[in-house]
Structure formats: structure tokens, C-alpha cells
C-alpha positions as CSV (number, residue, x, y, z in Angstrom):
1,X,-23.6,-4.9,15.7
2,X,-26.8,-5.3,17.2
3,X,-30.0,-3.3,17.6
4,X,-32.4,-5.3,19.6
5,X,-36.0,-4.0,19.3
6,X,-37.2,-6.6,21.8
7,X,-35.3,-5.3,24.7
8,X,-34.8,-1.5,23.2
9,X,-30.7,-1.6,22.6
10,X,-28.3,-1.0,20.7
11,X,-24.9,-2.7,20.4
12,X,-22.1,-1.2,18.9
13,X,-19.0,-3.1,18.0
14,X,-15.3,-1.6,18.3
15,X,-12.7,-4.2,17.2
16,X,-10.7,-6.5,19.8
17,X,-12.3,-5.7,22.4
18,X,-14.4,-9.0,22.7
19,X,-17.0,-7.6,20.8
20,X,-18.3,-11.1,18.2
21,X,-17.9,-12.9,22.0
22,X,-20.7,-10.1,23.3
23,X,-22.5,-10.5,19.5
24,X,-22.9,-14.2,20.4
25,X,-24.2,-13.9,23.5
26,X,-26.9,-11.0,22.9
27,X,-27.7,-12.9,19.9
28,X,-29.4,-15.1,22.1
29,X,-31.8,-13.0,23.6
30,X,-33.2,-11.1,20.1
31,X,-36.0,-11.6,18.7
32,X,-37.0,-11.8,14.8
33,X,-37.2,-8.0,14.3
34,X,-34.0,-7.8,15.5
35,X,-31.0,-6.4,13.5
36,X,-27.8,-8.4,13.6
37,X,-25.2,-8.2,11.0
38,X,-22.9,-11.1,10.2
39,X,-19.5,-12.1,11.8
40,X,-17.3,-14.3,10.7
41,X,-17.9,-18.3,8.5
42,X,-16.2,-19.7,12.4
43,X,-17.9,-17.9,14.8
44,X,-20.9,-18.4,13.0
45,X,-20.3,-21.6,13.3
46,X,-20.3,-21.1,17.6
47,X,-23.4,-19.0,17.2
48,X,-25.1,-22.0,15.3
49,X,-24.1,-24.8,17.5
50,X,-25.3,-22.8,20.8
51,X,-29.1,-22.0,18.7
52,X,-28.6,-18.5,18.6
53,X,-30.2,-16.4,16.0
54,X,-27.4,-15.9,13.2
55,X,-27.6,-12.2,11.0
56,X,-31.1,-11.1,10.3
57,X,-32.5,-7.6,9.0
58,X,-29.6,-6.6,8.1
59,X,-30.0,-6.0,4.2
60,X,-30.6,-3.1,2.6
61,X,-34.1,-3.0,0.6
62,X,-33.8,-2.8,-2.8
63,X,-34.9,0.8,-3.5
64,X,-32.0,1.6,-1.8
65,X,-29.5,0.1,-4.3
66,X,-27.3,2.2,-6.8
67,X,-25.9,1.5,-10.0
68,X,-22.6,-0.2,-8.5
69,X,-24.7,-2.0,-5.9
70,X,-26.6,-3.6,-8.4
71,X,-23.0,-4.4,-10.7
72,X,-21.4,-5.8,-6.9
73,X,-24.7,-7.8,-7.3
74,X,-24.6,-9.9,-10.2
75,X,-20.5,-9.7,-10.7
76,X,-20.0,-11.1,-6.8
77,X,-23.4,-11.9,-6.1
78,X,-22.9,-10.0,-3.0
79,X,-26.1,-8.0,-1.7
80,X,-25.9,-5.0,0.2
81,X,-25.5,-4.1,3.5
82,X,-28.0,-1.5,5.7
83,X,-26.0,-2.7,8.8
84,X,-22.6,-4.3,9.3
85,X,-20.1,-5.2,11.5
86,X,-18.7,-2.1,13.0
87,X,-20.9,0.3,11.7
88,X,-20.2,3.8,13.5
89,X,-22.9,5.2,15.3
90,X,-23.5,8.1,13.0
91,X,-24.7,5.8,10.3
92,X,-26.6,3.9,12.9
93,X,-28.6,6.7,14.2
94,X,-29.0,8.1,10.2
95,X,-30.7,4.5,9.2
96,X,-32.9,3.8,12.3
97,X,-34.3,7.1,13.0
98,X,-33.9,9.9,15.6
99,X,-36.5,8.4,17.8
100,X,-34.8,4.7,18.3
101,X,-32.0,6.2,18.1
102,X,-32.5,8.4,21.4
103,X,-34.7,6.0,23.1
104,X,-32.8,2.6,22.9
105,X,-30.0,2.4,25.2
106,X,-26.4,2.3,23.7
107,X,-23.3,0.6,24.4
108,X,-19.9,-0.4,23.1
109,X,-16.5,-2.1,24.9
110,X,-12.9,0.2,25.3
111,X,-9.9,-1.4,26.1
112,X,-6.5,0.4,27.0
113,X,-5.2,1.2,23.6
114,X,-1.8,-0.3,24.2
115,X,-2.9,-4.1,24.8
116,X,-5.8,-3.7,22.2
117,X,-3.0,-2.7,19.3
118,X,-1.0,-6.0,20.2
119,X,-4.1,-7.8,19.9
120,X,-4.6,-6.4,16.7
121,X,-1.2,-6.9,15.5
122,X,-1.6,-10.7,16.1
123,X,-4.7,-11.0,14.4
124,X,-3.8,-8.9,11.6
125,X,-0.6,-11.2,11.5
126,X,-2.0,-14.7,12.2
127,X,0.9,-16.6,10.3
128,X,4.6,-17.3,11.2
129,X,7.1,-15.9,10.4
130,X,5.0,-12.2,11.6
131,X,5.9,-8.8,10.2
132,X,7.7,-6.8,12.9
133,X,5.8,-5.2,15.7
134,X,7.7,-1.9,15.0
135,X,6.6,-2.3,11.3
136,X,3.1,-2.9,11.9
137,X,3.1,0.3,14.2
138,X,4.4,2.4,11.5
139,X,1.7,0.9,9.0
140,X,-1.8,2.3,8.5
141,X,-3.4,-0.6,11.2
142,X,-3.3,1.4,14.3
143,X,-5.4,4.6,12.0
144,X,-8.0,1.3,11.7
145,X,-7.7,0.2,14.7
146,X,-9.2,3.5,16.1
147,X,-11.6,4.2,13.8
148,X,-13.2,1.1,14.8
149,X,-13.3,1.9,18.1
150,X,-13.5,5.7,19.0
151,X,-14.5,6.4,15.6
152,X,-17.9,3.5,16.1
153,X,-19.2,5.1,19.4
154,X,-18.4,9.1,18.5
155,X,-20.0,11.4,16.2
156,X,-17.5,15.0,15.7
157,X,-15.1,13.6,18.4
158,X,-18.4,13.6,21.2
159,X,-19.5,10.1,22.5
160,X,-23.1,9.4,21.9
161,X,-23.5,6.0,23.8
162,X,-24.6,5.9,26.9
163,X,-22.6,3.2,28.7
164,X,-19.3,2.1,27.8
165,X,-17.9,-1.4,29.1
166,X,-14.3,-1.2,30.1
167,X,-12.3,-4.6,28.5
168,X,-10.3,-4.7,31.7
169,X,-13.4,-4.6,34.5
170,X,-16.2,-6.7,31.3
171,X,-17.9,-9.2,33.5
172,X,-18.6,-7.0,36.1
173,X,-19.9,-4.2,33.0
174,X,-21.7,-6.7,31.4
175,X,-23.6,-8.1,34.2
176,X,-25.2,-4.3,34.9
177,X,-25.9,-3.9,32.1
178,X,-27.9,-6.7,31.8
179,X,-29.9,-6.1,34.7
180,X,-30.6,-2.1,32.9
181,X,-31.7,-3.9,30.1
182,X,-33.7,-6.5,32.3
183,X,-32.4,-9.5,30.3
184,X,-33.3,-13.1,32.1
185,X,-29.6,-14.4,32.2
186,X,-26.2,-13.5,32.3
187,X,-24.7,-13.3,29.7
188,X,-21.8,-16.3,28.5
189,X,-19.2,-15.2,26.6
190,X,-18.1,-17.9,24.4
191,X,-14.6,-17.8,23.5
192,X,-14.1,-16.0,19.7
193,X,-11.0,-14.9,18.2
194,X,-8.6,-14.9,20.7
195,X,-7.0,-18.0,19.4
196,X,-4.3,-15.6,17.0
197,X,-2.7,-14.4,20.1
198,X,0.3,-16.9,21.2
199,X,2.4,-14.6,23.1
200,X,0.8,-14.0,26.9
201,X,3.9,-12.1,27.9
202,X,2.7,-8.6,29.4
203,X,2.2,-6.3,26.4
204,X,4.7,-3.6,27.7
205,X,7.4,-6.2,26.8
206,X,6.3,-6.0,23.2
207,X,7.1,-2.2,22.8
208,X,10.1,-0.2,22.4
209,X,9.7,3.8,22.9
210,X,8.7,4.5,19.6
211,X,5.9,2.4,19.5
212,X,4.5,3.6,22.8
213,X,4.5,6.9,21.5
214,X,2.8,6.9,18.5
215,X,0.0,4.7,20.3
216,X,0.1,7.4,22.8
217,X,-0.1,9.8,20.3
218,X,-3.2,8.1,18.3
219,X,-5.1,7.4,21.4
220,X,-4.6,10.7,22.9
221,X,-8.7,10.6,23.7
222,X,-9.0,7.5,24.3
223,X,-6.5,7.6,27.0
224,X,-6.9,10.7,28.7
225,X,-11.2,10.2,29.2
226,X,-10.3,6.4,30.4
227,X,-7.4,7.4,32.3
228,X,-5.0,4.5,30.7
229,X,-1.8,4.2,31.1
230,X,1.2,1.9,29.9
């Protein structure tokens, strides 16, 4: 997540839909009041090596720590977090204000539900031998899946951003929003976490009927304002 008080945005990050690639890239246009929250030890790594600016203001002060986030503290020296990774935007616009919050512009990335699930599944199952797709369907990852994406950019089931990049049309979303936000270049999306995914094969081939449907069922929103199908 990013909000960039420099060029008056906000980035909000839904999972596998290339938002740490998008992270990096922003990164390199904020400036040192900027928020961004952490990613990753490896793609910090890619962020370093191209000179980005790594997480920054992203810590809560200390008069807003609790009894259990002083004990997380000293037992796994582990400071707390005013921002992180895929913060929803009602905690967003609760911590930076009502005026930033309706002033900066606001976007996220969606990606047809279907594809973004098998994504998921091969992430969430990097080793060999993998748990069954069918299995991972039936587990609690797809509920995730969705909360970190049309749970991030909705507050009570209404989207608050004001642009939303489709995963299937991104250069051409990135690139205007860019020139809304004015920034000097396009932006170059290094490659980050798509590594997990060794299968290619369309992702239709990957589901049986049972499958399909419960994604259809989850993403019921998602696919009916996008228009997505299988």
C-alpha cells in the first residue's frame, strides 16, 4: 500500500493481481513523507537494487500502542503497524483523515476471479507434490482471497476508489493513470512473484464444475460489476 503525499494518491493493494510489481514501481516516484508499507525480504531485495525508496512512515507512534502491542514488542521485537500490506480502505480513510482521504485519488487492480484463484492456489502451494486444486477450493483460501481484494477497495459492499485497473487491460490502465496523476515516466513493472506459477495451461483446464461454481458463487460482485466470465 501506498499513499503518496507528493503526487496526492493513494494505492491500494488486492492480492495477485500484480500489486508488489505496481508497489515497486510507485515506490520510485515518492517522496520522504510518503507512506509505504513493507513487502516481502525478495522483492525488497528488487526494490533496493533499482534505488527505490523501501517502507517508510508506516509505523504506528507509540501513544498508539496497547498492552499486547507493547508484549508483541519485546517478546518478537516486532513494532506495530499504522499501515500494511493490504490494508482495506476503511482503515485507510479512518487513519489518514477525511480530507486526504477524499481529496487524494484512489486506486487498486481486479482480475477475473477465476485466473486470480489459480494464481493463488500456486502461491499458497509453492512446493511439489501440491495439495489438490479441488481441495484448496473447498479450504478457507478463496474467503482470503476476496477479502483482499473486494474487501481492500469496498467499505459496506460500496467501492470507494475511484479508478480501478483491470489485470487483463494493466499497461494500458496504468499508463492513464499516470498521466491523471502527472507522474514524469511510465511506470516499469518489474517482474515479482509470478515465479510460483509453473503451469501456463489456460486456467479453465484447471477446474472441474464444482470449482467454478463456488468461485462463481464467492465472486458473485466481482463478476457481475466487471462483467467476467469463465
Amino acid at each position: 500500500m501506498i499513499i503518496s503525499h507528493r503526487h496526492k494518491f493513494i494505492f491500494l493493494k488486492t492480492t495477485k493481481t500484480a500489486g508488489t510489481s505496481i508497489e515497486i514501481a510507485l515506490s520510485k516516484f515518492c517522496g520522504p513523507d510518503d507512506i509505504i508499507t513493507p513487502i516481502t525480504q525478495e522483492d525488497e531485495k528488487i526494490r533496493r537494487n533499482l534505488g527505490y525508496p523501501g517502507p517508510q512512515n508506516y509505523l504506528a507512534p507509540w501513544w498508539k500502542y496497547g498492552i499486547k502491542d507493547f508484549i508483541t514488542l519485546i517478546r518478537k521485537k516486532r513494532k506495530k503497524p499504522l499501515y500494511y500490506n493490504h490494508i482495506p480502505a476503511a482503515e485507510v480513510r479512518a487513519r489518514i483523515g477525511k480530507e486526504i482521504w477524499e481529496s487524494y485519488f484512489k486506486f487498486c487492480v481486479e482480475r477475473n476471479p477465476w485466473d486470480r484463484a489459480v494464481s493463488f492456489y500456486y502461491w499458497k502451494n509453492r512446493a511439489e507434490p501440491r495439495a489438490p486444486f479441488s481441495e484448496y477450493i473447498d479450504s478457507n483460501a478463496p474467503v482470503i482471497l476476496r477479502k483482499n481484494g473486494w474487501g481492500v477497495y469496498t467499505i459496506d459492499d460500496a467501492v470507494v476508489v475511484d479508478s480501478i485497473c483491470r489485470f487483463e487491460n494493466l499497461a494500458e490502465d496504468l499508463e492513464a493513470i499516470r498521466l491523471r496523476l502527472s507522474l514524469p515516466e511510465k511506470l516499469e513493472l518489474p517482474r515479482a512473484k509470478s515465479r510460483f506459477r509453473k503451469n501456463e495451461a489456460g486456467y479453465q483446464e484447471i477446474y472441474g464444475d464444482t470449482e467454478k461454481a463456488r468461485i462463481e458463487e464467492l465472486f458473485s460482485d466481482e463478476i457481475r460489476r466487471f462483467g467476467y466470465e469463465f
